[in-house]
LUMTI-655545 format. One record per residue (C-alpha): y, x, z; residue number from 1; chain; residue in three letters. Coordinates in steps of 0.1 Angstrom, whole numbers, plus 5000, padded with zeros to 4 digits. Example, Ala and Ser with C-alpha at 12.3 -4.5 7.8 and 13.67 -1.06 7.14 Angstrom:
<drenkols>
<drenkol Y="4955" X="5123" Z="5078" mardren="1" marza="A" marse="Ala"/>
<drenkol Y="4989" X="5137" Z="5071" mardren="2" marza="A" marse="Ser"/>
</drenkols>
This chain:
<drenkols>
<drenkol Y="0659" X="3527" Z="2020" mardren="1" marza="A" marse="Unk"/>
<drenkol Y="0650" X="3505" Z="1991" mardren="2" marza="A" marse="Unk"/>
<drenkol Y="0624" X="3473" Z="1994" mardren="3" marza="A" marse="Unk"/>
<drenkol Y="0603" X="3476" Z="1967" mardren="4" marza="A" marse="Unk"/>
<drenkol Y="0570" X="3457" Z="1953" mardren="5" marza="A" marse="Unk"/>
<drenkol Y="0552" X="3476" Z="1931" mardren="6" marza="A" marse="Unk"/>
<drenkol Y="0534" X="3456" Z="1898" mardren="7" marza="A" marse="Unk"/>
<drenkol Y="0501" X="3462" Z="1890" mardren="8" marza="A" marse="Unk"/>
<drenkol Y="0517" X="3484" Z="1861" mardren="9" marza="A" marse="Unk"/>
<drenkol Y="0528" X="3507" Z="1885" mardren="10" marza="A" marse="Unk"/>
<drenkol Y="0492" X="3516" Z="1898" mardren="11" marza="A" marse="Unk"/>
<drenkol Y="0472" X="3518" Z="1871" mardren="12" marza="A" marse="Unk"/>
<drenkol Y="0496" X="3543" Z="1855" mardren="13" marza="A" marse="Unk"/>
<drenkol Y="0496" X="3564" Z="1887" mardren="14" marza="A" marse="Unk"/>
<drenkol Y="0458" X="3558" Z="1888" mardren="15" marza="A" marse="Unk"/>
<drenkol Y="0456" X="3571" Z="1853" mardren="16" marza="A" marse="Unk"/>
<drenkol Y="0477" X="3597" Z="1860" mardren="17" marza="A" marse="Unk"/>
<drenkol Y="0457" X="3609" Z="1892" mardren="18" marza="A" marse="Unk"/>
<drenkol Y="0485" X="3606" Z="1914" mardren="19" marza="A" marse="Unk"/>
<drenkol Y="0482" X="3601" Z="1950" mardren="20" marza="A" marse="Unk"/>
<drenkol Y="0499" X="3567" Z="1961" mardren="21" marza="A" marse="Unk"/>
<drenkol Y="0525" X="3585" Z="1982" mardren="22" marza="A" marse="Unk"/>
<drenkol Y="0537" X="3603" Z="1949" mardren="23" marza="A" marse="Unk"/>
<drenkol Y="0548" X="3571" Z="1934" mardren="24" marza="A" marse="Unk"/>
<drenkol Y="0575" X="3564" Z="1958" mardren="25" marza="A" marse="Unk"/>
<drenkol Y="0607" X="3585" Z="1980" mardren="26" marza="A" marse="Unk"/>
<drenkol Y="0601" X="3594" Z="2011" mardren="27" marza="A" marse="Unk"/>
<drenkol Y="0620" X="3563" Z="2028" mardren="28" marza="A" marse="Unk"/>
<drenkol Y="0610" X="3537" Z="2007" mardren="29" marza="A" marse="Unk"/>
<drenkol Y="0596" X="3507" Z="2020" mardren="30" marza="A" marse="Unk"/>
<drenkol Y="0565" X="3500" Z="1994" mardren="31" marza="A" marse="Unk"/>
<drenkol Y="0541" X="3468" Z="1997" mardren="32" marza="A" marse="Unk"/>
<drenkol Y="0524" X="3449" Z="1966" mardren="33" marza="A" marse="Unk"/>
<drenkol Y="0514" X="3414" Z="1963" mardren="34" marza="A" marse="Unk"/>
<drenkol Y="0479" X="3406" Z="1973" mardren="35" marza="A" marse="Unk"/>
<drenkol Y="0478" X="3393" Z="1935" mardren="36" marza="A" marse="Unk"/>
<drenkol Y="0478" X="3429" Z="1927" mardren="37" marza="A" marse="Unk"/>
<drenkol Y="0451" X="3438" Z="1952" mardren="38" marza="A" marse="Unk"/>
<drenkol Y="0428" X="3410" Z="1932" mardren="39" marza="A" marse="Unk"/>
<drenkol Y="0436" X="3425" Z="1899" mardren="40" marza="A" marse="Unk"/>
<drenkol Y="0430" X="3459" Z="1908" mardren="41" marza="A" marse="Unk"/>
<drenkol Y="0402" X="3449" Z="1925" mardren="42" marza="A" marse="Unk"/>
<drenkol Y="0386" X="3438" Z="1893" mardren="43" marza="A" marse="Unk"/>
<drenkol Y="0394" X="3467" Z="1876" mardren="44" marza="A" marse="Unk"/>
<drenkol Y="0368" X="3481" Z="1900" mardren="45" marza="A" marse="Unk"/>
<drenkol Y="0341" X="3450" Z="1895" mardren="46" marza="A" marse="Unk"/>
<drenkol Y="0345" X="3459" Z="1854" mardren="47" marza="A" marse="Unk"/>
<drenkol Y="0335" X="3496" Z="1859" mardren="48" marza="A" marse="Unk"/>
<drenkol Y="0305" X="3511" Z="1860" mardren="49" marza="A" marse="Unk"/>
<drenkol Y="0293" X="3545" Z="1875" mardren="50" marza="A" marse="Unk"/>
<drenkol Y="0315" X="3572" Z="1882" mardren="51" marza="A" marse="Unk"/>
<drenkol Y="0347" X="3552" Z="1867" mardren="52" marza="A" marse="Unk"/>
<drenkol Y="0339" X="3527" Z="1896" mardren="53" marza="A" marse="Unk"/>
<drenkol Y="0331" X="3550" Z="1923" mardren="54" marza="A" marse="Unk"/>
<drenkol Y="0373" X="3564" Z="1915" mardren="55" marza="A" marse="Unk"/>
<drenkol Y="0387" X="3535" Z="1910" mardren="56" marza="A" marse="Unk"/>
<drenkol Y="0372" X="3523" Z="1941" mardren="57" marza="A" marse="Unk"/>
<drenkol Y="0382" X="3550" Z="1959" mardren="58" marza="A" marse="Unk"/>
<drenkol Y="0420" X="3550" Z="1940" mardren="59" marza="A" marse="Unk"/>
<drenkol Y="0423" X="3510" Z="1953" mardren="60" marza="A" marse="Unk"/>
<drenkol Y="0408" X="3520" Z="1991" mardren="61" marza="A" marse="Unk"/>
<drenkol Y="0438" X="3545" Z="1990" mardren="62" marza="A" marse="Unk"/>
<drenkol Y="0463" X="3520" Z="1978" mardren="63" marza="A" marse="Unk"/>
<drenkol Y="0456" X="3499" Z="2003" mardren="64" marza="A" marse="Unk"/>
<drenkol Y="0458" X="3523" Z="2033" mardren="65" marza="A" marse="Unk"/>
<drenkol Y="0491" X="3535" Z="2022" mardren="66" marza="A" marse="Unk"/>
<drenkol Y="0509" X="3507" Z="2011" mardren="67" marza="A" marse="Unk"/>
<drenkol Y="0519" X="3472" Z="2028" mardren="68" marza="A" marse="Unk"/>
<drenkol Y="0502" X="3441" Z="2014" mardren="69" marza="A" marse="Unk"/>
<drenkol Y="0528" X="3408" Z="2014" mardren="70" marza="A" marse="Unk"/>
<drenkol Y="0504" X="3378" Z="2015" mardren="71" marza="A" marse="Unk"/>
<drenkol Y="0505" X="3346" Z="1996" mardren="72" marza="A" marse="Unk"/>
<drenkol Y="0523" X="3321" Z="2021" mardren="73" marza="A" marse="Unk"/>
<drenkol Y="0544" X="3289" Z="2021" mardren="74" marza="A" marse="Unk"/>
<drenkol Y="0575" X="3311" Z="2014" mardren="75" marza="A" marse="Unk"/>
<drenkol Y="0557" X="3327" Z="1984" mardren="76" marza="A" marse="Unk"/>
<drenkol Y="0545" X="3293" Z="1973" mardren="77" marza="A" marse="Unk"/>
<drenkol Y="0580" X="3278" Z="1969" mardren="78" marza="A" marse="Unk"/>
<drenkol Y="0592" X="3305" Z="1954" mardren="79" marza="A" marse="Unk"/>
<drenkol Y="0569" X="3307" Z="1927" mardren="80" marza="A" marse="Unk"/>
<drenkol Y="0567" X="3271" Z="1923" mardren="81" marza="A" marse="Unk"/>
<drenkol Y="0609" X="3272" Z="1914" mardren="82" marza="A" marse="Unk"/>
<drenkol Y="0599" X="3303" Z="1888" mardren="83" marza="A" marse="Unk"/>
<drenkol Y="0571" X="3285" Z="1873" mardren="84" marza="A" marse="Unk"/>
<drenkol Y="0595" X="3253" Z="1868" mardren="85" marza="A" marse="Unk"/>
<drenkol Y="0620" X="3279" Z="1852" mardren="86" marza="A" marse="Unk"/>
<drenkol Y="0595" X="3292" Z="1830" mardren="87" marza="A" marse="Unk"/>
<drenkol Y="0588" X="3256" Z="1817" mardren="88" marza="A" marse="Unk"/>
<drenkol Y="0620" X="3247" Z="1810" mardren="89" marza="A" marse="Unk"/>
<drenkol Y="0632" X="3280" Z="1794" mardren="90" marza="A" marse="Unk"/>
<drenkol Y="0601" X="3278" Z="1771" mardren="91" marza="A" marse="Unk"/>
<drenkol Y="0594" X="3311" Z="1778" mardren="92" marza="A" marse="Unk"/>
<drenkol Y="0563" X="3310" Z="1796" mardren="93" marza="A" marse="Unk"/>
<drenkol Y="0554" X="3342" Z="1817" mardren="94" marza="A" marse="Unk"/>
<drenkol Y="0521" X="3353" Z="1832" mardren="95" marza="A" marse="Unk"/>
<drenkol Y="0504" X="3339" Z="1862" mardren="96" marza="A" marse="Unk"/>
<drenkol Y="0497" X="3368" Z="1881" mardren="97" marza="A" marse="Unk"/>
<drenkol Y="0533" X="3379" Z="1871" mardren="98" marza="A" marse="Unk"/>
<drenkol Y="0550" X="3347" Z="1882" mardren="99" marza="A" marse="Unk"/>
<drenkol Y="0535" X="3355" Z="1918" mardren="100" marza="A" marse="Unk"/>
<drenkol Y="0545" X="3389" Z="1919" mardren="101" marza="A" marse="Unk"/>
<drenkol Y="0579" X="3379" Z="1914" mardren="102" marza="A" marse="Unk"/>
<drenkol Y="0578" X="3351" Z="1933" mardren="103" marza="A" marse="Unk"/>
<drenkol Y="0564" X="3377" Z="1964" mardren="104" marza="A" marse="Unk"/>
<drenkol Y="0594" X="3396" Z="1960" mardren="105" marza="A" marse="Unk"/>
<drenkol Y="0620" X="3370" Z="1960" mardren="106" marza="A" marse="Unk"/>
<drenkol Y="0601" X="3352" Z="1992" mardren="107" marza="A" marse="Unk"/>
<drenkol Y="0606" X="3392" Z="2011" mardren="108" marza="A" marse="Unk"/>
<drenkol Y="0635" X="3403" Z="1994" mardren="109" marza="A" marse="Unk"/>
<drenkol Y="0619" X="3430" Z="1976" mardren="110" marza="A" marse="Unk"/>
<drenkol Y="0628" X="3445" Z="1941" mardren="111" marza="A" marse="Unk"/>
<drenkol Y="0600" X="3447" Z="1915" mardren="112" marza="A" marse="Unk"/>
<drenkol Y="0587" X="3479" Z="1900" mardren="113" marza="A" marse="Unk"/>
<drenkol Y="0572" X="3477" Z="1871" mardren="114" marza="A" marse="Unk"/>
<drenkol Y="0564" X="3490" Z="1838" mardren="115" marza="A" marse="Unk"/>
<drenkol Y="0561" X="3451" Z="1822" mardren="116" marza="A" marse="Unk"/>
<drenkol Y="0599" X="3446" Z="1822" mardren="117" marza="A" marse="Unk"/>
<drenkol Y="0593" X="3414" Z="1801" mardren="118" marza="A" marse="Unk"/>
<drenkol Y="0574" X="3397" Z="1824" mardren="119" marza="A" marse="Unk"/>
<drenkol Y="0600" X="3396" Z="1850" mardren="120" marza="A" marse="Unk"/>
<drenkol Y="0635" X="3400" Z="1832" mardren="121" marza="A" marse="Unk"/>
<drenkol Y="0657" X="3368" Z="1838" mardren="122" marza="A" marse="Unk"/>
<drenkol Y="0634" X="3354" Z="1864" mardren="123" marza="A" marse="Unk"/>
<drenkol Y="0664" X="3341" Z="1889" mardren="124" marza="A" marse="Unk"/>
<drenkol Y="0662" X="3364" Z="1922" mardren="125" marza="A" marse="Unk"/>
<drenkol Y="0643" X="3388" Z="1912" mardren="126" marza="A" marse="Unk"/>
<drenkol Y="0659" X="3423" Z="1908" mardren="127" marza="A" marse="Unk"/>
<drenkol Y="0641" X="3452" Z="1889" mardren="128" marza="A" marse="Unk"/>
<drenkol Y="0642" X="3487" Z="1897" mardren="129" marza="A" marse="Unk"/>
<drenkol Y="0659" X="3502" Z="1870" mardren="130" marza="A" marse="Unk"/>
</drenkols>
């Protein structure tokens, strides 16, 4: 059974794709996202209008009920504060939102899924899905 975290990346292309949240994973897996993703996918509803906001509303509502959300805690804090102080000092500076995804997996030793591979590649900890 594999850990996994799933980027924001992840679930707009299944949204786009009209999957079902269950058809993005194997049977076994153990799937949560970051509640960074929930806000950004979350605002993806707020920018739509009419029948785009009704689906994506309805996509999100059926994220949520099938996958695990890992909250923002003291764990998660220090471990994005130690990426955020690598990012400064490699000079490669990363995304916020993507900084706490990682740091959410490294805090519930998770592996990131994602279709960004660039935001997360040599982040110490964290381990992609191939």
């Amino acid at each position: 059974m594999a850990r996994l975290i799933f980027d924001t990346s992840v679930l707009v292309a299944g949204e786009r794709a009209a999957r079902r949240p269950l058809a993005l994973v194997d049977p076994g897996d153990d799937v949560a996202i970051a509640s960074i993703t929930v806000a950004e996918m979350l605002l993806g509803v707020e920018l739509a209008d009419g029948r785009r906001r009704r689906a994506r509303h309805a996509w999100i509502e059926a994220v949520l009920a099938t996958f695990f959300t890992e909250d923002y805690d003291l764990d998660v804090a220090r471990a994005h504060a130690g990426l955020m102080a690598h990012s400064r000092r490699s000079g490669r500076p990363r995304g916020a939102h993507d900084l706490i995804v990682a740091a959410t997996a490294i805090a519930t030793e998770r592996t990131v899924v994602t279709l960004d591979r660039a935001g997360f590649e040599d982040l110490p900890g964290v381990n992609l899905n191939p």
